[in-house]
C-alpha positions, 0 to 999 in steps of 0.5 A: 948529936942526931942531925935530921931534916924532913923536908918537903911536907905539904900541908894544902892550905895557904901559908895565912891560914897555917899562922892563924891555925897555929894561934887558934883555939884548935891547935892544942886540942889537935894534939890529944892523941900525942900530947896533953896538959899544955900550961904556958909557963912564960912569955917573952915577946915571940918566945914562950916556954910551954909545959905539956906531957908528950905520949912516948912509946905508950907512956905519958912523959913530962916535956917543956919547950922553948918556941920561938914563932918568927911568922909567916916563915919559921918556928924555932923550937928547944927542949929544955925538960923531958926525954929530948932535952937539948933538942933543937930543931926549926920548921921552915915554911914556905908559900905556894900559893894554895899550899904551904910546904914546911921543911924541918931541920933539926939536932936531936938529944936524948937521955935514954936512946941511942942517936939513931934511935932517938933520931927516928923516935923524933921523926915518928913524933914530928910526923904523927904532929903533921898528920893532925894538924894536917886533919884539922886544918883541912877540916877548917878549910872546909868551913873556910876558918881557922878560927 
């Protein structure tokens, strides 16, 4: 086990805006640079079981996550396929008026790293999502919509 939390992460846009960003067309292709391929294999109410392909350490590697959405507040998420298997983590999001701060905490499992390396590999890949989705949703702010 490879606990980790990031916590304090603001992205500059209202909590709304983050939720409707996040079922948009333009989440996914945010990703292009670190993800691609993204098939949505089931549905169960809030949960969806989603196959992608992850860019790791200069390679593309198969990945299948369990998410769960519980909106406007959490994300729960589970790797159930791929080099982080068994991985879980939940990102928290919290209102602050104009802002929203997203706290992540998580238990990081991988097959071919040792757990401190694992852990920051996990970090490096939280962080490079942030920083697109981050891009988009400011670009959006600048037209006023998610959508």
């Amino acid at each position: 086990m490879a606990y980790f939390e990031d916590v304090g992460t603001v992205i500059y846009a209202p909590i709304e805006f983050i939720w409707a960003y996040l079922v948009s067309p333009h989440h996914a292709p945010a990703h292009a640079k670190s993800a691609r391929g993204f098939t949505v294999r089931e549905t169960a109410g809030a949960t969806s079981v989603v196959a992608s392909e992850r860019r790791l350490g200069g390679r593309w590697s198969p990945v299948v996550s369990r998410t769960t959405d519980f909106p406007p507040f959490c994300v729960l998420n589970e790797e159930i396929e791929g080099e982080f298997q068994g991985s879980k983590f939940v990102l928290v999001y919290r209102p602050s008026g104009t802002k929203t701060r997203i706290d992540v905490y998580g238990d990081v499992q991988s097959r071919g790293s040792e757990p401190a390396e694992a852990r920051r590999t996990f970090l490096r890949m939280l962080g490079q999502a942030y920083r697109e989705d981050a891009a988009v949703i400011a670009h959006l702010r600048e037209r006023s919509e998610p959508e």
